[in-house]
C-alpha positions in Angstrom: 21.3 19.4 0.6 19.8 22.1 2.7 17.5 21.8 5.4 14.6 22.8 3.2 15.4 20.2 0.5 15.9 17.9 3.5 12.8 18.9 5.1 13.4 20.0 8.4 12.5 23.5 7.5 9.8 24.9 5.2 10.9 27.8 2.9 7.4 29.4 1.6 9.2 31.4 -1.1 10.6 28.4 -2.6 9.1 26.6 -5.6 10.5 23.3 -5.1 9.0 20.8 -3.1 11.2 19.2 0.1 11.8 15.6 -0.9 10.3 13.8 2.1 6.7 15.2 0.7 7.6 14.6 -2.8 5.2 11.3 -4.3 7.4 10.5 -7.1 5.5 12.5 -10.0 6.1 14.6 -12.2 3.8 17.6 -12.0 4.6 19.3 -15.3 6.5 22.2 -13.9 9.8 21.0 -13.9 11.1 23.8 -11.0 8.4 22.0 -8.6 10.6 19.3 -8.6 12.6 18.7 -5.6 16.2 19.9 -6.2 17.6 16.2 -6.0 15.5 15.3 -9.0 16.1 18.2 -10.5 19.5 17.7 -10.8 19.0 14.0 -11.8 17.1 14.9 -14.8 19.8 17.5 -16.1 22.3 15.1 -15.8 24.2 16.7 -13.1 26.2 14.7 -10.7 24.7 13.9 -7.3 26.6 13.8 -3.9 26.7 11.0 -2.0 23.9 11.9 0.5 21.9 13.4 -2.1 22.2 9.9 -3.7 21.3 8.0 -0.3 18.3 10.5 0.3 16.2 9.8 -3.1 16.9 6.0 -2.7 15.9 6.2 0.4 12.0 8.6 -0.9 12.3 6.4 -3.9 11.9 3.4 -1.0 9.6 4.7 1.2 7.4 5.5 -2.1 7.7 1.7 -2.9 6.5 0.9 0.7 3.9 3.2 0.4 2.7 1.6 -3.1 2.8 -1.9 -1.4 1.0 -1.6 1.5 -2.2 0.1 -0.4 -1.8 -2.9 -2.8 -2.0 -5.4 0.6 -5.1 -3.5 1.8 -6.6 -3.6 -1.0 -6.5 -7.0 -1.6 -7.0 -8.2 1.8 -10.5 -5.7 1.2 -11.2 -7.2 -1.8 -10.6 -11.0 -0.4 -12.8 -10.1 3.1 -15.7 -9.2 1.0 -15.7 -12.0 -1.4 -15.6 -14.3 1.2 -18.8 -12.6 3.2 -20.4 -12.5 -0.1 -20.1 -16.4 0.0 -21.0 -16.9 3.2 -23.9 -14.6 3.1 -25.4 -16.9 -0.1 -24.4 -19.9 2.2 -26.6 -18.5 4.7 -29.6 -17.6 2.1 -29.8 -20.4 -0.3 -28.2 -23.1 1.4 -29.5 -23.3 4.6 -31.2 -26.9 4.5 -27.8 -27.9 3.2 -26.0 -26.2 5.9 -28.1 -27.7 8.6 -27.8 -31.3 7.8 -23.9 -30.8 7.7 -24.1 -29.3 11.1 -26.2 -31.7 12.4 -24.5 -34.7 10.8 -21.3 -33.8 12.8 -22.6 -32.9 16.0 -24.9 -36.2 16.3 -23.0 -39.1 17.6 -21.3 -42.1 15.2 -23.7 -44.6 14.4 -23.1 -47.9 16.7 -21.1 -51.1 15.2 -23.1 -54.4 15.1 -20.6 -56.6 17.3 
C-alpha cells in the first residue's frame, strides 16, 4: 500500500479514495473504490498488511455503526422517560403529593 492508499498523503489526481475516509459503500463508480477493495472485488490476492488494514476500516466502521446506535437509543430512552415524568407532573399531581407527603410524615404511633 502506498502512502496515499494508506492516508498519510493526499494525491488530488487520483480517483480512488484513501481507505481511512472510505465509509464502507459502494458509490457506483467502481475506480472510487479504495485500491484495497478494489482488488478484493476482482478477486486478486491481498498482502498481508493490505489484509490487516481493511479489517482494521472494516472495524472502526463497525465502531462507528455502534456508537450512533448507543446514542440513539440512550436519546430515544431520555426522552421517553421526561415525557413520563412531565405527564407525572401535569395529570398526577394530587397523586404525586400524597405519596410525597405520606413518606415524609412520621410512622403512625403503636398502641402499647
Amino acid at each position: 500500500m502506498d502512502r496515499h492508499e494508506k492516508g498519510i498523503e493526499k494525491m488530488p489526481g487520483r480517483l480512488d479514495r484513501p481507505l481511512p475516509e472510505w465509509n464502507g459503500s459502494y458509490f457506483g463508480d467502481q475506480r472510487r473504490l479504495p485500491k484495497v477493495v478494489q482488488k478484493l472485488t476482482t478477486g486478486r490476492t491481498l498482502t498481508a498488511e493490505e489484509k490487516a488494514e481493511l479489517l482494521w476500516r472494516f472495524y472502526e466502521i463497525d465502531q462507528k455503526t455502534r456508537t450512533r446506535q448507543q446514542r440513539t437509543r440512550a436519546v430515544v430512552f431520555g426522552g421517553l422517560a421526561v415525557c413520563v415524568l412531565v405527564y407525572l407532573a401535569i395529570y398526577q399531581r394530587v397523586w404525586i403529593v400524597s405519596q410525597v407527603m405520606a413518606w415524609l410524615s412520621p410512622p403512625p404511633a403503636s398502641p402499647l
